[in-house]
C-alpha positions in Angstrom: -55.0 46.1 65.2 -54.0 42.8 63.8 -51.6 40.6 65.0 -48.5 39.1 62.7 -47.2 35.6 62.4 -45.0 33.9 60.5 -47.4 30.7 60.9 -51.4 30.7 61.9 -52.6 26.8 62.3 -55.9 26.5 63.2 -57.1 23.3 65.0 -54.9 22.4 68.1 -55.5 18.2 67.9 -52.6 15.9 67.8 -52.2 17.2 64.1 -52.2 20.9 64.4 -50.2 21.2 68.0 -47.7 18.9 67.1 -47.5 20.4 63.8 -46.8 23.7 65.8 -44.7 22.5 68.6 -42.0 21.3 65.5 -42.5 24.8 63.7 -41.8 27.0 66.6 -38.4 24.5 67.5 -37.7 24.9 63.4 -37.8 29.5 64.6 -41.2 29.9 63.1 -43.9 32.1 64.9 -47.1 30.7 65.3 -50.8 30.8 66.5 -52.6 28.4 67.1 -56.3 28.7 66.8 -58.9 26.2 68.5 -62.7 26.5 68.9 -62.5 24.8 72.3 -60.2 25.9 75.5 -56.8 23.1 75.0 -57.2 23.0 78.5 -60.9 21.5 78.7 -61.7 17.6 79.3 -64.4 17.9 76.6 -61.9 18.9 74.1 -63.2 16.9 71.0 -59.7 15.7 69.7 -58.3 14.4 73.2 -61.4 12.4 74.6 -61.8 8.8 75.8 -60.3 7.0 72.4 -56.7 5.5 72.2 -55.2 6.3 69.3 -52.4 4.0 67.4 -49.0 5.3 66.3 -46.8 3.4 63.7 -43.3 3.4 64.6 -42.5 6.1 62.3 -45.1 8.5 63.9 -43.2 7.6 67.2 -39.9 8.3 65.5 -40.9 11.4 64.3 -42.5 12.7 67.4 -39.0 11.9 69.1 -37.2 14.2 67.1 -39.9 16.5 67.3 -38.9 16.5 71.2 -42.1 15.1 71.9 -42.5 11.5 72.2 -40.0 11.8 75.5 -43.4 13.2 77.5 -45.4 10.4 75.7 -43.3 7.0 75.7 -44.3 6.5 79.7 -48.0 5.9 78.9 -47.2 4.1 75.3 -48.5 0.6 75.3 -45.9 -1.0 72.5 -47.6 -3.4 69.8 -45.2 -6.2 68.6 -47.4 -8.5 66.8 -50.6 -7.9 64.9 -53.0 -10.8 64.3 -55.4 -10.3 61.4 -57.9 -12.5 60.5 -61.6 -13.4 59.0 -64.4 -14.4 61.1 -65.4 -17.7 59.2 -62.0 -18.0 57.1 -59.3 -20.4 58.4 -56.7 -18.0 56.9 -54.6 -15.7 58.9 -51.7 -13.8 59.5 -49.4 -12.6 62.2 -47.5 -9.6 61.8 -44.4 -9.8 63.8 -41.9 -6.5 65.0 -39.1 -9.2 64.6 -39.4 -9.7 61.1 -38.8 -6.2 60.5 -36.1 -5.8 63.2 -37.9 -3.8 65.1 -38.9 -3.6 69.1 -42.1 -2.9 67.5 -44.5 -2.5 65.1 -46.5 1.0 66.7 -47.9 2.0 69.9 -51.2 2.6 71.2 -51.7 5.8 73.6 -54.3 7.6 75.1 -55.9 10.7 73.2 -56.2 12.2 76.8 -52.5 11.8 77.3 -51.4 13.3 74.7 -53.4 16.3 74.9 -51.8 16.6 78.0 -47.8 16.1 77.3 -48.9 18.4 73.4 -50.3 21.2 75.3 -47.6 21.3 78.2 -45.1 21.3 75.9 -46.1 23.7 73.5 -47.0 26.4 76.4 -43.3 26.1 77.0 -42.2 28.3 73.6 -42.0 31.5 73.7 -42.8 31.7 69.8 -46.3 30.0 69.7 -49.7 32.1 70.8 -52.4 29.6 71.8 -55.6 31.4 71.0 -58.5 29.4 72.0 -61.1 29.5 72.7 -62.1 31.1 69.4 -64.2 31.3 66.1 -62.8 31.8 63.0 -65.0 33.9 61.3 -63.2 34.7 57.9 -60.1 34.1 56.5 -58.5 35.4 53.0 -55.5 35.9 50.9 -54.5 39.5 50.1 -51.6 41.6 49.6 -49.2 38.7 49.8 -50.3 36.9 53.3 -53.1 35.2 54.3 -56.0 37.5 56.4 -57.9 35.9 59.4 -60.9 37.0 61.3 -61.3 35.3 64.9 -63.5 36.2 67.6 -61.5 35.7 71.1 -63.0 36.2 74.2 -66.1 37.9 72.9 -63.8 40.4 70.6 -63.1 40.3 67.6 -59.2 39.5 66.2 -57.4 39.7 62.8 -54.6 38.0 62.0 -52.1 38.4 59.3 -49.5 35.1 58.9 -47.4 33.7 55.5 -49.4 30.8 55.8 -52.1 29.5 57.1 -52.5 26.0 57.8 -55.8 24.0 57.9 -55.3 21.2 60.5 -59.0 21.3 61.6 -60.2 18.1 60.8 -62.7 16.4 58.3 -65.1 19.0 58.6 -62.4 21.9 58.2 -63.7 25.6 58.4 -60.7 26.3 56.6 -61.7 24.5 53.9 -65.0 25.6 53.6 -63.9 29.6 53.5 -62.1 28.6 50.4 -64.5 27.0 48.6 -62.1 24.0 48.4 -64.0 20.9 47.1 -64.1 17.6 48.2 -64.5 13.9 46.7 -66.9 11.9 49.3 -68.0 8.2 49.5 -69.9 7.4 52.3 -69.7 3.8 53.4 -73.0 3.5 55.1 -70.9 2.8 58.4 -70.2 4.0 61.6 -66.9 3.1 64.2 -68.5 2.3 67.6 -65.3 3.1 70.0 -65.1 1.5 73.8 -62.5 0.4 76.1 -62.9 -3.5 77.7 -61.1 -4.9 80.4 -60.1 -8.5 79.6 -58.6 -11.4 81.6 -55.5 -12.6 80.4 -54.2 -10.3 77.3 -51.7 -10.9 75.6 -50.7 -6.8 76.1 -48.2 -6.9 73.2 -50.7 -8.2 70.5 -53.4 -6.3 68.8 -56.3 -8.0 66.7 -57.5 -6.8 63.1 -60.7 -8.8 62.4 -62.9 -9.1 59.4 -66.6 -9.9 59.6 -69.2 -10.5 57.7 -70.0 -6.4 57.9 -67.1 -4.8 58.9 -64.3 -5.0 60.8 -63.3 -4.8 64.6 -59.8 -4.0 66.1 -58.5 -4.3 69.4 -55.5 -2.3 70.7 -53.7 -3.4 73.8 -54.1 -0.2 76.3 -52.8 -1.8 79.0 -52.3 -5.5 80.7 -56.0 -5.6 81.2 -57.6 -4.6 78.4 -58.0 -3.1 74.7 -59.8 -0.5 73.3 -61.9 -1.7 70.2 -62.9 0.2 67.3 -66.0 -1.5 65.6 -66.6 -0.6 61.8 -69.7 -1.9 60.8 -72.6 -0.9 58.5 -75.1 1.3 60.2 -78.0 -0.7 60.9 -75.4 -3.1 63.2 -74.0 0.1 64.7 -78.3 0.9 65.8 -77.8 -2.6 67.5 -74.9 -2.5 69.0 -75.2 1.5 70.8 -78.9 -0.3 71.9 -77.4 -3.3 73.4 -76.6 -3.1 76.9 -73.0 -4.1 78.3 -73.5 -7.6 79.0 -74.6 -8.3 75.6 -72.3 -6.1 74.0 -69.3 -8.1 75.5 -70.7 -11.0 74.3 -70.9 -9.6 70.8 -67.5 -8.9 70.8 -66.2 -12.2 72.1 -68.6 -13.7 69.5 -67.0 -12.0 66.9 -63.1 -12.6 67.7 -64.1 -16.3 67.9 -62.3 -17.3 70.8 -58.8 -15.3 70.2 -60.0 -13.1 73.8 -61.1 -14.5 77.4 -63.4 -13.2 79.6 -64.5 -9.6 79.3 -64.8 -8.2 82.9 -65.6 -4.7 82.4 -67.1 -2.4 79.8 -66.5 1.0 79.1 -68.8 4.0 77.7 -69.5 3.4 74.1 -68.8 6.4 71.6 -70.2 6.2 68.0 -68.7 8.4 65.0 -69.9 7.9 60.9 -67.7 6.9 58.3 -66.5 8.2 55.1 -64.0 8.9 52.8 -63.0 12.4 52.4 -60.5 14.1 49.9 -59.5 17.3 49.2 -59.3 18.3 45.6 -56.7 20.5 46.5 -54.2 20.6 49.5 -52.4 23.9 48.8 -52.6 27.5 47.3 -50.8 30.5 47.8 -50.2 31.3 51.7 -52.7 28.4 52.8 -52.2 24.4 53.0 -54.3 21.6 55.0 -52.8 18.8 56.7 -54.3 15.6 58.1 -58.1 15.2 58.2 -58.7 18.4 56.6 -56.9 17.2 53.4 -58.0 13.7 53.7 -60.4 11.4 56.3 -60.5 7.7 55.4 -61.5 4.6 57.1 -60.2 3.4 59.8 -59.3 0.0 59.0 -56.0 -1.1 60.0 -55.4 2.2 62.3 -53.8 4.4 59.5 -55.5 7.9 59.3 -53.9 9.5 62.3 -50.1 8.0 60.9 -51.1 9.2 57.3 -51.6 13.0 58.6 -48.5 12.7 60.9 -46.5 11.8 57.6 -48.5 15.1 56.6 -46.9 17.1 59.1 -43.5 15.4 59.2 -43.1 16.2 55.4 -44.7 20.0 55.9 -42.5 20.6 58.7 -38.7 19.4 56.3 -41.0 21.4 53.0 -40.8 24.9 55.7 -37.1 24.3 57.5 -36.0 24.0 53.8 -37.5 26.8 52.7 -36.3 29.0 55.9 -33.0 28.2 54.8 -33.7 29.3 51.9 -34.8 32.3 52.9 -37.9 31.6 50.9 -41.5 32.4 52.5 -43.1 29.6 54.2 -46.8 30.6 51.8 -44.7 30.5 48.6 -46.9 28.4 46.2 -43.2 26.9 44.9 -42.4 25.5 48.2 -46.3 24.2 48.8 -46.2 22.2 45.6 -43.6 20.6 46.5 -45.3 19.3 49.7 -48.1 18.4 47.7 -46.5 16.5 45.5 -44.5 15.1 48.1 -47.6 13.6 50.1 -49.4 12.8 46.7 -48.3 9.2 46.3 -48.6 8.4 50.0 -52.2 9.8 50.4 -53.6 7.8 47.1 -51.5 4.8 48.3 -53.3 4.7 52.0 -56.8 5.4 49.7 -56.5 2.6 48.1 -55.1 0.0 51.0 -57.6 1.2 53.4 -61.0 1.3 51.0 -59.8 -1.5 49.5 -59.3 -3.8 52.7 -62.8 -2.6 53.7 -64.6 -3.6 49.8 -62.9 -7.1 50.4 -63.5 -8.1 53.3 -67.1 -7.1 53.8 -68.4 -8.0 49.9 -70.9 -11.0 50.2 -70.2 -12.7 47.2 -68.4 -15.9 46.9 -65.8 -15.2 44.3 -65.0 -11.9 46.4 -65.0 -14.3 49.5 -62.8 -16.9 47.9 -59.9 -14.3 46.8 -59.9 -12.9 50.7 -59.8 -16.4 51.7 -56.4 -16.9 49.2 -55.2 -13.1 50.1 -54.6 -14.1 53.6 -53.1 -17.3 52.9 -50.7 -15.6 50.7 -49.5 -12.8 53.3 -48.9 -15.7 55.4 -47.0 -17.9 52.9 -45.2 -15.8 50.9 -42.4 -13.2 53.0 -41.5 -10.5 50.8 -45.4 -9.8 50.2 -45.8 -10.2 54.2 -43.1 -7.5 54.4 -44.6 -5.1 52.0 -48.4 -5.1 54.1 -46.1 -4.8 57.5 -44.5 -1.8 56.1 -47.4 -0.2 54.9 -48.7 -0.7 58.4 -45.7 0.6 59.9 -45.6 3.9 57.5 -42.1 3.0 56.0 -43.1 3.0 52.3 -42.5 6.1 49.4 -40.2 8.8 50.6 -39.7 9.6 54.1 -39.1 12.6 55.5 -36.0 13.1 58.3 -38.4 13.2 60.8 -39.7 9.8 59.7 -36.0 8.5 59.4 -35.1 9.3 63.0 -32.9 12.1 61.8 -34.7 15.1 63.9 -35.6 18.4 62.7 -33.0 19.4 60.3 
C-alpha cells in the first residue's frame, strides 16, 4: 500500500525541515524522510558546529513562525572585521551603515534541531519518517514514486513533488542521474569552538592567510566558533596539533585582533569543494540547498544561499496553490529555477572568487588584494554592495526575505 502526499522532502537538516515546517503552514502535506532518527544527538546536520544566519535568513525564518523558538539562543553579529594576515588593509562592516540592529546571527546547529523538530511535530499535515532508506525513487503516471525502507519494511510513496534537500552528496540526485560540475579546492574546513578572554561578542572576524582563510563567529561572551579553510596538507597539521598549540596557531594567525584563548573545544574536519547541479528541477522533483549547490565557505554564505532556496520555493508553491496549479508542474519549477539562477551564479562567483584572491601567491595577485581592501574601506557605495551581499539583500527577494510572511 503506498502512502500519498502532496509533498515528500527527503533530508530533515535546517534546509529540508524548515522547508517543510513553511509548506505544511502554506496547507501542503508532507513527509519528511531522514536516514537518521531527528531525535538522535549524532544527527549529522545538528552537531557541534554554529552556523551563521544573515538577517534575511532570520527574517524569513520569522515569518516562517520559526525564528520565535530560535532568537533566545541567537548571538547577533553587528560588525564584521575582515582582513589579510600580512596586508595593512582592512575593513569593518558595520549593521549601522545599513540601518540595521544587525548584520546576521550566529546559532547553534544543536539548537535548532531542537526548536525545527519541536516545531514541526506540532502539524498535523507533516509525517516525519525517519529513520529510513531511500531505496528508489521515480516519476510515473504524473507524480513522483518513492521506495523507503522504515523500520525494517519496506514503504512507497506517491507525492506531486519530491524535493531533494539532502545535502551535497544527495541520494536524490544520484537516482536521477542528475550531473554535477565539481572543483575541488584541495582544502578542508577544520571547525572548533574556543573560549576567549575578553570578546568583543558583537564582532566576528573574516581573515585571509597566506593558505586560506579563518573566521570566527561570536557564540557567546566567551568565545567564538572558528571555521579554518586551509589547503589540506595545513589541515594534516593542524587535526595533529594538540590544543595548546592549536590555540596558539589561531592567535598567530589573527595577529593580535583576540586575547587569551582559555579553552579549546573538539576539533571536527570536513573537505571542500564546489558543487553544482546541472539541473535543479524536472517534472514532479526539485533540489534545494546543498543538493543543488555546495560552495565554500568563505564569508559564511552557503547555509543563507539554500535558505533563499527555500524562501523562493516556498512563494514559487503558495502561488501555485492559489493557482490551483500542482506543486510538480514543470511551469511552476522553472520559474523557481530561474528565480534562484542569478543568485546561485552570483554567490559562485563572490565566494570562489574571495578564496582565488586571497590565497594566490603571486605578487600582482597580492598587490590587487592589497588595493581591494583598501577600496571597500574608502569607497561607501562599493562597501555597501559587499555588506549586502553578505547580508543576502541583493537580486529579487522573496516575501519571506522582505519580512512580509508566508503569503
Amino acid at each position: 500500500m503506498a502512502s500519498e502526499f502532496d509533498i515528500v522532502i527527503v533530508g530533515a537538516g535546517a534546509v529540508g525541515g524548515s522547508l517543510a515546517y513553511a509548506l505544511s503552514q502554506a496547507g501542503y502535506t508532507v513527509a519528511l524522510v531522514e536516514k537518521t532518527a531527528v531525535s538522535a544527538r549524532q544527527q549529522p546536520a545538528f552537531d557541534e558546529r554554529h552556523l551563521g544566519f544573515s538577517r534575511g535568513t532570520a527574517v524569513a525564518l520569522e515569518g516562517m513562525g520559526l525564528w520565535q523558538g530560535l532568537s533566545a539562543s541567537a548571538v547577533p553579529i553587528e560588525r564584521i572585521h575582515v582582513s589579510a594576515k600580512g596586508h595593512f588593509g582592512s575593513v569593518m562592516m558595520d549593521a549601522r551603515d545599513e540601518g540595521l540592529d544587525a548584520l546576521g546571527y550566529v546559532l547553534p546547529a544543536r539548537e535548532i534541531g531542537r526548536v525545527l523538530h519541536q516545531s514541526i511535530s506540532q502539524q498535523g499535515n507533516i509525517r516525519v519518517i525517519a529513520p529510513a532508506q531511500l531505496l528508489s525513487a521515480s516519476i510515473e503516471d504524473g507524480h513522483a514514486r518513492i521506495e523507503l525502507e522504515h523500520e525494517g519494511q519496506p514503504l512507497v510513496l506517491h507525492a506531486d513533488l519530491l524535493i531533494g534537500a539532502d545535502g551535497a552528496g544527495s541520494r536524490v540526485r544520484e537516482l536521477f542521474s542528475i550531473q554535477t560540475t565539481r572543483w575541488t579546492y584541495d582544502q578542508s574546513a577544520v571547525i572548533a569552538n574556543m573560549d576567549v578572554v575578553g570578546i568583543d561578542s558583537s564582532l566576528a572576524h573574516e581573515r585571509f592567510m597566506e593558505n586560506g582563510a579563518l573566521a570566527l563567529l561570536p557564540r557567546s561572551e566567551q568565545g567564538y566558533a572558528i571555521i579554518c579553510s586551509v589547503i589540506d596538507e595545513e589541515a594534516d597539521r593542524i587535526m595533529a596539533m594538540d590544543d595548546d598549540a592549536f590555540a596558539g596557531y589561531i592567535a598567530q594567525q589573527m595577529g593580535g585582533h583576540i586575547q587569551q584563548i582559555s579553552t579549546v573545544g573538539k576539533r571536527y574536519r570536513f573537505p571542500l569543494e564546489l558543487v553544482r547541479s546541472r539541473e535543479v528541477v524536472r517534472e514532479h522533483l526539485a533540489l534545494v540547498g546543498n543538493a543543488a549547490h555546495f560552495i565554500h565557505p568563505v564569508a559564511a554564505q552557503g547555509f543563507n544561499l539554500s535558505m533563499r532556496d527555500v524562501s523562493a520555493l516556498v512563494e514559487s508553491l503558495i502561488r501555485a496553490r492559489n493557482e490551483g496549479r500542482s506543486p510538480g508542474s514543470l511551469s511552476v519549477l522553472r520559474g523557481y529555477a530561474e528565480w534562484r539562477k542569478q543568485d546561485e551564479r552570483l554567490m559562485v562567483a563572490f565566494t570562489d572568487g574571495l578564496i582565488r584572491l586571497f590565497i594566490n601567491p603571486l605578487l600582482p595577485v597580492s598587490i590587487l588584494r592589497q588595493k581591494g581592501l583598501l577600496a571597500l574601506r574608502h569607497i561607501q557605495p562599493l562597501r555597501r554592495l559587499f555588506t549586502r551581499s553578505v547580508t543576502g539583500r541583493l537580486g529579487r527577494q522573496s516575501n519571506l526575505m522582505r519580512g512580509l510572511g508566508l503569503q
